[in-house]
N, C-alpha and C positions, 0 to 999 in steps of 0.2 A: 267604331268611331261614329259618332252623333254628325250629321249632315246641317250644314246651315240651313235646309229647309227643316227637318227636323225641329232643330231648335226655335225657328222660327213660328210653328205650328203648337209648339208645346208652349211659349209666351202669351199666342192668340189665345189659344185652350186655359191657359193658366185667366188668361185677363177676362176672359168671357165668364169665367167661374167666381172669383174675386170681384166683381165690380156688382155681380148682382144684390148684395145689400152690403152694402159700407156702415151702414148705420147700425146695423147689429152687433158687429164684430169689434172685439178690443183687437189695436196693432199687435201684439200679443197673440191674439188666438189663432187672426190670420195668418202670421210669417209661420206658425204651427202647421197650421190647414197647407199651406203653401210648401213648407221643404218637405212635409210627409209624400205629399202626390211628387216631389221633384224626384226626394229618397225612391218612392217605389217604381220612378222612369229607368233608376238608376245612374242618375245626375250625381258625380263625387264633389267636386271642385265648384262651389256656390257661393253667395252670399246674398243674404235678405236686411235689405234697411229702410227702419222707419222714415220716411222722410215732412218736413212739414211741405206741402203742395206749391209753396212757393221756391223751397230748396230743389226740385227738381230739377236738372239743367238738360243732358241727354243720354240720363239713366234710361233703360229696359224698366216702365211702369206693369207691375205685375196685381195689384190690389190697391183697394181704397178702403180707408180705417177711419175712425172715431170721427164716424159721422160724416167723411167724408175732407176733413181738415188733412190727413195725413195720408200719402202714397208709399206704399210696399215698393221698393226697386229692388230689382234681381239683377247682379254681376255673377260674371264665370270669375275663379280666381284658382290661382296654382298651389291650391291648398284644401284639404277636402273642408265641408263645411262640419260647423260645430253642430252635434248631438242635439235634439232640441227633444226636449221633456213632453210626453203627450199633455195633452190640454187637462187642466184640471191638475194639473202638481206641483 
């Protein structure tokens, strides 16, 4: 079982990686880049959503997209997360 410091350290890790170029990245490429590093924590039960920056309320912001207009949120949920296709397919 994953420790709320854990988790909490793995969001820092996750947004310190994610925020360093927004502008490269389609919201696509990152929620990819994003459940692979979750996938290989060994994180089951996730979910990744585009959101536009004003939609934010008091989602867990994990990434910044297309330019910087749109936020990556990351929820736990009671369902493991959808398969997501490597980049490039």
């Amino acid at each position: 079982m994953v420790t709320k410091i854990a988790w909490g350290g793995l969001v820092v890790a996750l947004s310190l990686v994610s925020f360093a170029s927004p502008a490269a990245k389609s919201c696509d490429e990152l929620k990819s880049e994003i459940a692979a590093k979750l996938d290989a924590k060994g994180v089951k039960a996730y979910s990744l959503e585009a959101l536009g920056k004003d939609e934010v309320k008091d989602q867990t912001v994990v990434g910044s997209c297309d330019g910087g207009s749109k936020r990556i949120v990351y929820s736990r949920s009671g369902k493991p997360a959808p398969a997501t296709p490597p980049p490039g397919n």
